[in-house]
C-alpha positions in Angstrom: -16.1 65.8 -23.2 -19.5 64.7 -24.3 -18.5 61.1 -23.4 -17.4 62.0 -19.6 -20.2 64.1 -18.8 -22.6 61.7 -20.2 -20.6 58.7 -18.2 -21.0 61.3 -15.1 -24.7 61.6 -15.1 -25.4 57.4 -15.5 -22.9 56.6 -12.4 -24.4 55.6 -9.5 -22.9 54.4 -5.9 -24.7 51.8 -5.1 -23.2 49.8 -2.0 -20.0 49.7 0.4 -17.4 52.6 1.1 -17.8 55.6 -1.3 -13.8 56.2 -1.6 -10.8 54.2 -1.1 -10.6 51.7 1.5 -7.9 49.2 1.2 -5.0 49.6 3.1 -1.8 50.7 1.7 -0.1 46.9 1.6 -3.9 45.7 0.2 -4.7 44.4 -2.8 -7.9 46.3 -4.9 -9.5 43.8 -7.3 -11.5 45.6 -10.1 -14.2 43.9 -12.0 -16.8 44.2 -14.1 -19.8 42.4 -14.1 -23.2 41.7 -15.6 -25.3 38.9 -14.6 -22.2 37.7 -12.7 -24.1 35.3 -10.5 -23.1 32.5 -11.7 -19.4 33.2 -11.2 -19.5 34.8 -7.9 -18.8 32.0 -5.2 -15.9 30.7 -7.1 -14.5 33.9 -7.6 -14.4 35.6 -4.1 -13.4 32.0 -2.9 -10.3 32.1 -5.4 -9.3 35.6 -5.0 -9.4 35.9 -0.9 -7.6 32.5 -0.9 -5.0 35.2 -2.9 -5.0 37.4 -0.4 -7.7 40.5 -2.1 -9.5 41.9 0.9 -10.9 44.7 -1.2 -13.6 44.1 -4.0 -14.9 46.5 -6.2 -17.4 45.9 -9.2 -18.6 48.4 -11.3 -22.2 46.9 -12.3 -23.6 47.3 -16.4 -27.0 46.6 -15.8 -27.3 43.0 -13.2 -31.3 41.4 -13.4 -29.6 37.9 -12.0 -28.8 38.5 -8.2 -25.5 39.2 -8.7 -25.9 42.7 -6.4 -27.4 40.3 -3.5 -24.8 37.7 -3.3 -21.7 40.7 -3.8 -23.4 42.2 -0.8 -23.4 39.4 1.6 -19.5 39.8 1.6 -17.6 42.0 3.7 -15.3 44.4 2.0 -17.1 45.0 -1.1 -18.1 48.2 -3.0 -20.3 48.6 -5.9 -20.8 51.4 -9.2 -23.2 51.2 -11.5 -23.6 52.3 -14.9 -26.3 51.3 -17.4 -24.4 52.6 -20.5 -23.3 50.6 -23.4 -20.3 48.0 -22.5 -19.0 48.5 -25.6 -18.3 52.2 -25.4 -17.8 52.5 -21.9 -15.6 49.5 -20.6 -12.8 51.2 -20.7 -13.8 54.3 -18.7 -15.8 51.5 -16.0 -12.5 50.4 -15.2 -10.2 53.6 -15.2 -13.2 55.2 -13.2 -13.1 52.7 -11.0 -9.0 52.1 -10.1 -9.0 55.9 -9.6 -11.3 56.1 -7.1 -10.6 53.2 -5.1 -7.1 52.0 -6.5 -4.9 55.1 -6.5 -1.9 54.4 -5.3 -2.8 51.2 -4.4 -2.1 47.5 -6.1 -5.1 47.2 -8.4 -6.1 43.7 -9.9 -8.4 43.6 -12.8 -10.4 40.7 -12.9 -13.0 39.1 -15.4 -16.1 36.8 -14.1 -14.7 33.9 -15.9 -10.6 34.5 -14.7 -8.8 33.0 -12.3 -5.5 34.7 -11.4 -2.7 33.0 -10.4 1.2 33.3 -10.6 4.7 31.3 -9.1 4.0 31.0 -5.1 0.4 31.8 -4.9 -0.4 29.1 -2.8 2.8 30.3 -0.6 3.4 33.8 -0.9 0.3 34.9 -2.0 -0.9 38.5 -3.4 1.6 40.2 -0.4 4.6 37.9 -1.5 4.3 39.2 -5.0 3.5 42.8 -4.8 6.3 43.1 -1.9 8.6 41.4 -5.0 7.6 44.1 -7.6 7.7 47.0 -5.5 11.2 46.1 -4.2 12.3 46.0 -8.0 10.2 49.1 -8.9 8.1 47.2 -11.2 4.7 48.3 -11.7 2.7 45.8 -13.3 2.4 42.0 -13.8 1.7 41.0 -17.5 0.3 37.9 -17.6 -1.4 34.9 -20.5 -4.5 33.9 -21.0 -4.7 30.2 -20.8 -7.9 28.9 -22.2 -9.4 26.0 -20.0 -11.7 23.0 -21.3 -13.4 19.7 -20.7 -12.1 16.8 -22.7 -15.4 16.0 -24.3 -17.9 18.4 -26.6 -18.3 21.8 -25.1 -22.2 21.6 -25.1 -21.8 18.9 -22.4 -20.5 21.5 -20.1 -23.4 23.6 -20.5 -25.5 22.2 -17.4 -22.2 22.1 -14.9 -22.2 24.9 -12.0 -19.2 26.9 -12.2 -17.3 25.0 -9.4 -17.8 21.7 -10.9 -16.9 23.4 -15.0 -13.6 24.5 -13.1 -13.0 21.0 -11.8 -13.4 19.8 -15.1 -11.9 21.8 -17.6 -8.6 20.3 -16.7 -7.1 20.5 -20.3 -5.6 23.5 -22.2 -3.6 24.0 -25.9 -1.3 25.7 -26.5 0.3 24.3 -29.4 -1.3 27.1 -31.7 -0.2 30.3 -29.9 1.7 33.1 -32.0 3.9 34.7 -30.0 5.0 38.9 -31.1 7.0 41.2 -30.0 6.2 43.4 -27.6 6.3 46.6 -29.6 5.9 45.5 -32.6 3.1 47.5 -34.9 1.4 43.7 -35.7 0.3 43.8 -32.3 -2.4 46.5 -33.2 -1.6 47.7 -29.7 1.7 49.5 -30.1 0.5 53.4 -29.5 -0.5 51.7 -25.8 2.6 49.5 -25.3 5.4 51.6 -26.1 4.5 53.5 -23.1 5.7 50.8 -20.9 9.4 50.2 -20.0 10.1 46.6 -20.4 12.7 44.4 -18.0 15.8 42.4 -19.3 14.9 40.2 -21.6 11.9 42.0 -22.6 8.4 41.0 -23.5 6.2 39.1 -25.3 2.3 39.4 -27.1 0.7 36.2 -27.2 -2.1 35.6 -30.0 -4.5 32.7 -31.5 -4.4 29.6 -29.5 -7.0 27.1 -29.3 -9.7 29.7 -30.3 -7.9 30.1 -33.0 -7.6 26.6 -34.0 -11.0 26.0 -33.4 -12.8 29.2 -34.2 -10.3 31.0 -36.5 -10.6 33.7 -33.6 -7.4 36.3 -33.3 -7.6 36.7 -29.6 -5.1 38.7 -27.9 -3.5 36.4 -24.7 -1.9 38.9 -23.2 -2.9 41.6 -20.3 -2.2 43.7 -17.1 -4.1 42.0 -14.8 -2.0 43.4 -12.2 -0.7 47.2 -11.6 0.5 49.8 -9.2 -1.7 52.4 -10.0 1.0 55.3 -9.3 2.1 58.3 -11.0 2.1 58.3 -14.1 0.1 55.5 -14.8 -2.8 55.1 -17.0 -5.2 52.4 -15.7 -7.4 50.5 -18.3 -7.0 52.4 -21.1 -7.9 49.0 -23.5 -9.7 45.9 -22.0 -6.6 44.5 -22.1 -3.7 47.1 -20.7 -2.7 50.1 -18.8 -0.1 52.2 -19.8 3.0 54.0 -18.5 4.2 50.9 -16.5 7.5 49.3 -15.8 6.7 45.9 -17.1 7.9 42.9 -14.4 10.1 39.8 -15.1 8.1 37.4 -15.6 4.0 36.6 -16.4 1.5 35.3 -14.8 -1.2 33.3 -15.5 -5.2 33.6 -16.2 -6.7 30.6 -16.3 -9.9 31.6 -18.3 -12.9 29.8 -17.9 -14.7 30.9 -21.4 -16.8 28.1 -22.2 -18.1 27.4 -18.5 -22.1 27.8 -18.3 -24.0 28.3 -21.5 -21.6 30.2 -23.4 -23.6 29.8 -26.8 -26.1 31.9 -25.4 -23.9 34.3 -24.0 -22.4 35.3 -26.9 -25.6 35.6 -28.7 -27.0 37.8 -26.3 -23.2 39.8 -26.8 -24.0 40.0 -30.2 -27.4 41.1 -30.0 -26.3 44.0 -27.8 -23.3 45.2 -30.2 -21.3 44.2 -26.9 -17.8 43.6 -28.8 -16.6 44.7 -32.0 -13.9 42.4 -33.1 -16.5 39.7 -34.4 -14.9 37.1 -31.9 -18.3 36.4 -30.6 -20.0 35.7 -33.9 -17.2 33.4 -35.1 -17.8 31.6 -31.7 -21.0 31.7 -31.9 -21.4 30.2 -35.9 -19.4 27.1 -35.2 -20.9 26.5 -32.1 -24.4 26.6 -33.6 -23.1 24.7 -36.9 -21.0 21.9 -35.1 -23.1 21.5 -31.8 -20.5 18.6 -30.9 -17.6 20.4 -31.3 -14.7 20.1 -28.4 -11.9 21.5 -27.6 -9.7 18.7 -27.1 -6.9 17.0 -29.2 -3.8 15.4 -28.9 -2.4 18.5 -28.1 -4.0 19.3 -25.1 -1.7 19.7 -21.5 -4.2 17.9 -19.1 -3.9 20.2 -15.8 -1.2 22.0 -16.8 1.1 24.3 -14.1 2.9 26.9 -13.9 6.4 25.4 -13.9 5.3 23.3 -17.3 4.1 26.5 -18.8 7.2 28.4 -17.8 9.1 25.2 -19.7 7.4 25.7 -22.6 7.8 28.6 -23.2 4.5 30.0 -23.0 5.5 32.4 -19.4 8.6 34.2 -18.5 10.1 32.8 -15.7 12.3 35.3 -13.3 15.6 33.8 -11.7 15.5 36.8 -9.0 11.8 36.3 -8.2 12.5 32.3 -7.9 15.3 33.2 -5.6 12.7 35.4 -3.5 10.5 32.9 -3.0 12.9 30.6 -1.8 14.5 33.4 0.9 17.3 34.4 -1.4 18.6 37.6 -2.4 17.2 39.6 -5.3 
């Protein structure tokens, strides 16, 4: 109680509608941000060109103008909060898909993610959703695919985020652990045994490159993408929602970690207490100790799709929703 009423007293509308306002075949995208300004071009660019005609950010705290460029777009809204990330995520996000998302497709986005899935560039955000709905699904899983440059990551640092995107062509996945999707090594089972899974099932991706590189444990999973419905619980980790009816197959996040100066992001996280699994300091302590240090190995995929992801294993691919897109039956 003492967490919601002091949450209650910090929020503040600042800008756009006050309640919902996407239509009910619209997409909601959900993010939040903090000094996002550096992000912000690509990321309405790539998620309109998706089909999202409804932004809204819940704001920690921007000093960058971030709040000035999210208000030169049309169909925008903006919360702010000042209290701690750390504490508070979670509730920025529920808060958030409630009051504009109910009952509506919600898409949680990060400032460095770049959604995509099987027919983006055709069917789009409507092609997909009108898939799940018509196979009462109510949520997209989908991996975390951590993008790079082929040279040091320090050599990155002065790129704009358009032209880091352009360049960080390669990805690794040669050191991903893969768990099931109940399973109590997952650390996540009280939320994911709330969710009915398809056929087949599901997986948890963990490690990958950061773990190869920076001995992080970083989970590669999320619900980037749910119908936020009864008896759903939006956002209640970072990473998931719960109550959902899990869909056939995963999308994909291309994530865009080390784009920008991502050293000093992580020691401005740390100085905070912005995250508490210690990812950022283990980041952080290599990056520092091995200035030179890159990404790349004869392992990388060098611009890597989603049919070659699906083929090795890393996504579930869906027979009925490849028939879909192709005009078949599901």
């Amino acid at each position: 109680m003492a967490h919601a009423a002091r949450f209650r007293a910090s929020l503040r509308h600042l800008y756009g509608p006050a309640r919902r306002f996407a239509a009910a075949d619209q997409v909601v995208l959900i993010a939040l941000v903090r000094n996002g300004a550096f992000y912000l071009d690509v990321f309405f660019e790539h998620y309109r060109r998706l089909g999202v005609s409804a932004f809204v950010f819940f704001d920690n705290g921007s000093t960058d103008g971030t709040l000035n460029r999210i208000r030169q777009e049309p169909d925008t809204a903006v919360l702010r909060s000042p209290l701690p990330w750390l504490e508070y995520e979670n509730t920025f996000r529920a808060y958030a898909a409630n009051r504009y998302g109910r009952d509506r497709w919600c898409l949680f986005a990060d400032m460095d993610e770049l959604f995509e899935f099987e027919g983006s560039r055709t069917a789009g955000l409507a092609g997909l959703t009108r898939y799940l709905t018509r196979k009462n699904y109510t949520a997209l899983q989908a991996q975390m695919l951590e993008m790079f440059p082929k040279g040091p990551l320090a050599a990155a640092c002065g790129l704009s985020y358009a032209e880091a995107v352009d360049a960080f062509r390669y990805a690794d996945i040669s050191a991903v652990r893969a768990v099931d999707y109940g399973s109590k090594d997952t650390r996540l089972a009280y939320y994911l045994r709330q969710n009915r899974l398809p056929p087949g099932g599901a997986r948890m991706l963990y490690g990958g490159v950061r773990g190869k590189v920076f001995g992080e444990n970083c989970c590669l999973s999320k619900h980037p993408l749910i119908f936020n419905g009864p008896g759903v619980q939006a956002a209640v980790h970072p990473h998931l929602s719960a109550g959902l009816r899990l869909a056939d197959m995963d999308g994909l996040i291309r994530h865009y970690k080390f784009a920008g100066d991502s050293l000093a992001r992580d020691l401005q996280s740390q100085a905070e207490a912005r995250s508490e699994h210690g990812e950022d300091r283990l980041r952080s302590g290599v990056l520092q100790a091995r200035p030179e240090v890159s990404l790349w190995s004869d392992a990388a995929l060098q611009n890597a799709g989603i049919e070659t992801l699906q083929q090795r294993g890393f996504l579930r691919r869906s027979a009925d929703y490849s028939a879909f897109l192709a005009g078949g039956s599901t």
